[in-house]
C-alpha positions in Angstrom: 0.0 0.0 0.0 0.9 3.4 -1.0 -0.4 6.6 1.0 -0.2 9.3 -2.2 1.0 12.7 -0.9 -2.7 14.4 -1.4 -4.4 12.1 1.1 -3.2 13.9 4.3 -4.0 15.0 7.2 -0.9 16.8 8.9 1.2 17.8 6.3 3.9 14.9 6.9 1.4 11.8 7.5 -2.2 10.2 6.0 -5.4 11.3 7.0 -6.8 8.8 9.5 -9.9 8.1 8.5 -8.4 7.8 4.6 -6.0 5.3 5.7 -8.2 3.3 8.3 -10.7 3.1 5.7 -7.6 1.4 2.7 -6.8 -1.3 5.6 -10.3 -1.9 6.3 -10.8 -3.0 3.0 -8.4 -6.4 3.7 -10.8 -6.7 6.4 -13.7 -9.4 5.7 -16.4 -7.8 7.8 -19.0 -4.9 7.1 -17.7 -3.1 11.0 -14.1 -2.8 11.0 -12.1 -1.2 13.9 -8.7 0.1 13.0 -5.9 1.2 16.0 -3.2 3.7 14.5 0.2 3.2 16.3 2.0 5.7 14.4 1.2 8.7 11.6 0.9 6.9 8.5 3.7 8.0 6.4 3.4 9.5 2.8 4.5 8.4 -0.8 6.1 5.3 1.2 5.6 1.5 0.2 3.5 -0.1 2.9 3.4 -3.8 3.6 -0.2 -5.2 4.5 0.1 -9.0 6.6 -2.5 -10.6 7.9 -3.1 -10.0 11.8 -1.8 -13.5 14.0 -4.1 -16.2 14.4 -6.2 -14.9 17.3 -7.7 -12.0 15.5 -9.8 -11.7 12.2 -7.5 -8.6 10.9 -4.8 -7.2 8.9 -1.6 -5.6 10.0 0.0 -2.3 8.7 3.8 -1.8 8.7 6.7 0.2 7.5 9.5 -1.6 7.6 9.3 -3.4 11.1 7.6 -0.7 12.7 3.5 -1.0 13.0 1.6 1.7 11.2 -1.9 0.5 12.0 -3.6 -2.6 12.7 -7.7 -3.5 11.8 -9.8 -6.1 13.2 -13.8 -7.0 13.0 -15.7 -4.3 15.1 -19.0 -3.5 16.6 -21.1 0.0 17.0 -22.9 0.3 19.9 -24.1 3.9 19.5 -27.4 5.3 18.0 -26.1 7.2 14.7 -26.2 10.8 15.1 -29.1 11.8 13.9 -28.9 14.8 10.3 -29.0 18.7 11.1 -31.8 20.1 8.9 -30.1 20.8 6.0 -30.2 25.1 6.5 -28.6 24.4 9.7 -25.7 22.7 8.0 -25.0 25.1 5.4 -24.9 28.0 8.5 -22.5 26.0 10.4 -20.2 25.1 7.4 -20.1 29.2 6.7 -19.1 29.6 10.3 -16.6 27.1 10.0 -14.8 28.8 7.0 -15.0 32.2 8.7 -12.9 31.2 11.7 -9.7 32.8 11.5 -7.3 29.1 12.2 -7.3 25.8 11.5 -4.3 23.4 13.2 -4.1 21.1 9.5 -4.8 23.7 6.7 -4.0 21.2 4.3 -5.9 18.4 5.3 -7.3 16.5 2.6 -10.8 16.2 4.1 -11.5 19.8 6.0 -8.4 21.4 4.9 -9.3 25.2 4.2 -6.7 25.5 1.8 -7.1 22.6 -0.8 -8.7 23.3 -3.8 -11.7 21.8 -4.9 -11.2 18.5 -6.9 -8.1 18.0 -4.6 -9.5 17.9 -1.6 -12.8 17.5 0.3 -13.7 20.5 1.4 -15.3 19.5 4.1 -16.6 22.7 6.7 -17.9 21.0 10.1 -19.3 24.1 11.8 -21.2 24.0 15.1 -24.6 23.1 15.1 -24.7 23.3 19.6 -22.0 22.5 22.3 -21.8 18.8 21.2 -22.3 18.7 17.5 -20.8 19.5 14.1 -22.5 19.1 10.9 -20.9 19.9 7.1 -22.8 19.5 3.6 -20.8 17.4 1.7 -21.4 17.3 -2.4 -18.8 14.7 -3.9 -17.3 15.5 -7.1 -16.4 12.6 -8.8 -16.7 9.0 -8.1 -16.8 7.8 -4.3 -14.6 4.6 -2.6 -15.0 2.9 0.8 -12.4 5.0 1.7 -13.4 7.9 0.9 -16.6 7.5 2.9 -13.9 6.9 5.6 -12.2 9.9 5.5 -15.5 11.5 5.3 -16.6 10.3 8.5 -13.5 11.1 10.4 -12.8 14.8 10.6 -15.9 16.0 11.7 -15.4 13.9 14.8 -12.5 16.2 15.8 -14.3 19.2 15.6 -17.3 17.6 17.7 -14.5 19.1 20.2 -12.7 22.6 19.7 -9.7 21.7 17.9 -8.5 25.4 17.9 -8.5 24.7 22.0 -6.9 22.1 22.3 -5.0 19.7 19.2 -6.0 16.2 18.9 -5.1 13.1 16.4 -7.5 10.2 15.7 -6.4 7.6 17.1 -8.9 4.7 17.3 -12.0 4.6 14.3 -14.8 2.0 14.3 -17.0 2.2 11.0 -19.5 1.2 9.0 -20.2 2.0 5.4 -23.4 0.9 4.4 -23.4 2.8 0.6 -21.8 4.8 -1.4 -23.2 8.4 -2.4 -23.4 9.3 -6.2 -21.1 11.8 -7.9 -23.1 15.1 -7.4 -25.4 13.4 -4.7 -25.9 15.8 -1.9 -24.6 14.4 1.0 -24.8 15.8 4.6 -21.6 15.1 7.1 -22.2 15.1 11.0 -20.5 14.9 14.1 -20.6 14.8 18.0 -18.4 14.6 21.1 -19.6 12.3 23.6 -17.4 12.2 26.3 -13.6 12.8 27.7 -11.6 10.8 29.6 -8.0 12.8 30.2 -6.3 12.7 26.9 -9.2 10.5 25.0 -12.0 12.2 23.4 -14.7 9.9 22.6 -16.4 11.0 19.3 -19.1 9.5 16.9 -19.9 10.9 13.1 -22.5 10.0 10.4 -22.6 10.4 6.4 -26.4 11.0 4.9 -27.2 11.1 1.5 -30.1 12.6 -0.6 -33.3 11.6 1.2 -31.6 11.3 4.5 -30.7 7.7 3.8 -27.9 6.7 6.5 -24.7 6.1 4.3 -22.4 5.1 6.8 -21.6 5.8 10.1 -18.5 5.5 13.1 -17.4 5.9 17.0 -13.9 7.4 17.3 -11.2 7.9 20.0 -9.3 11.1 19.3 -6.2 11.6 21.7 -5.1 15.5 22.6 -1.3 16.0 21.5 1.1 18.5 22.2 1.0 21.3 18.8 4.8 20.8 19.1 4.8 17.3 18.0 3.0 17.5 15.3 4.2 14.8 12.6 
């Protein structure tokens, strides 16, 4: 496996969600929960094993060094339910009027991609817990890509300009695939903290509110410093 430059999230690694959603797919289950031990580096060639014989997985690695490992998951939480559809546009302006972003690059909420390079996704507050972003894919849509989708916005559930965090653990489902041009409605919420762990969840809608995938999420606070 090959993480191309353009699918970022800090400007050195992968975007989580993009590369959780790539190992999931040498996962034989529909729920896939994938751990990431390290940034996923860019432009690098990646070896994919299967995980040992006590897990139903596969393994990600750089060398010797584990990347990321993904395993058969579970979702125990209610999906969170769409923003009407005004609501979301208001908080996505709001989100593109605030004045910093800790990843300007990122390939999924990245202020600074262009379109057709990047997402473009703008999770804006909806209330204290929840983030919501229309979402209107421009050419065809992967597995992945519904992936990366569903990460981001789960990081802005909490204030990233407060405090930085990194996804660290993603759980998903992706139960379709929108159409090119379909739009699409992004949202997500912060469900609890426990010291450095935020516990997130995040949903993808379609056109007639038709649930397109969903995840839970552990996002860990980091030091701005350390950034990868």
């Amino acid at each position: 496996m090959i993480i191309a430059r353009r699918f970022n999230g800090p400007d050195g690694s992968g975007n989580g969600g993009y590369v959780a959603g790539a190992l999931a797919a040498h996962v034989d289950s529909d729920t896939v929960t994938v751990s990431l031990r390290r940034p996923p580096p860019l432009e690098t060639h990646l070896r994919v094993s299967p995980a040992d014989d006590r897990w139903l997985g596969a393994w990600l690695w750089d060398g010797d060094d584990l990347v990321a490992e993904a395993l058969t998951g579970a979702i125990v939480v209610p999906p969170v339910p769409p923003a009407p559809r005004e609501v979301a546009r208001e908080a996505a302006e709001k989100f593109r009027a605030q004045e910093s972003h800790p990843f300007p690059h990122c390939f999924v909420c990245g202020p600074e991609r262009e379109a057709g390079d990047g997402m473009l996704l703008a999770p804006g507050r909806v209330d204290a817990e929840t983030v919501a972003s229309p979402w209107t894919p421009d050419g065809a849509v992967t597995p992945e890509l519904v992936w990366a989708a569903l990460d981001c916005p789960g990081g802005w559930s909490f204030d990233q300009n407060a405090s930085m965090a990194l996804l660290g653990t993603m759980t998903a489902q992706v139960l379709d695939l929108p159409e090119t041009g379909e739009e699409c409605l992004v949202m997500g919420r912060a469900r609890s903290r426990e010291g450095r762990k935020l516990h997130a969840a995040t949903a993808l809608y379609g056109a007639g509110g038709r649930l397109l995938g969903r995840s839970e999420q552990i996002w860990i606070e980091i030091d701005p410093n350390r950034v990868p």
